[in-house]
C-alpha positions in Angstrom: 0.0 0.0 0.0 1.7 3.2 -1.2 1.6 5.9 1.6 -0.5 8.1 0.2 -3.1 6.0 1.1 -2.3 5.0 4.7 -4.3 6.7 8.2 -2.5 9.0 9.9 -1.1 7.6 13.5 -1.5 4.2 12.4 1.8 1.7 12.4 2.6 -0.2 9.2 5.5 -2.2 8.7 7.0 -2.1 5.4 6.7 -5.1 2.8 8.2 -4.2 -0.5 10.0 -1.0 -2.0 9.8 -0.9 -5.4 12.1 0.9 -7.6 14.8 0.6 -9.8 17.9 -0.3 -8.0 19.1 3.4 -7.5 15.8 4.5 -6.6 15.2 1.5 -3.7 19.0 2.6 -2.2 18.0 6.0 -1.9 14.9 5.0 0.0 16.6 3.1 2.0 19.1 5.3 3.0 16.9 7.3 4.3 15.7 4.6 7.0 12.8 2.9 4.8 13.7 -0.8 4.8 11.5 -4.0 4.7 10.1 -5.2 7.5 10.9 -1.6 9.7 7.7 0.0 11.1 6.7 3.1 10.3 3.9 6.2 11.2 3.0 9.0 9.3 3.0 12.0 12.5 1.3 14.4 10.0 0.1 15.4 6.6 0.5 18.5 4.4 -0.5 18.2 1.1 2.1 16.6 -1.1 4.2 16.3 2.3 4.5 13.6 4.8 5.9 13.5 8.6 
């Protein structure tokens, strides 16, 4: 489920990034790995925290 579409203040744990290769070390450099939970804090539109 792509975050866009998630509830705020809920946890998820991340399944799959998907991406060429470049584009899924990028993401993961900046913390977003498989099986990591995660929370969106906040929206803004186009923006999340």
């Amino acid at each position: 489920m792509p975050l866009t579409l998630v509830e705020t203040g809920v946890t998820y744990t991340i399944q799959k990034i998907c991406g060429n290769e470049k584009q899924r070390h990028y993401i993961e450099t900046l913390g977003f790995i498989e099986g990591v939970p995660v929370q969106i804090l906040s929206r803004f539109p186009q923006y999340y925290l």
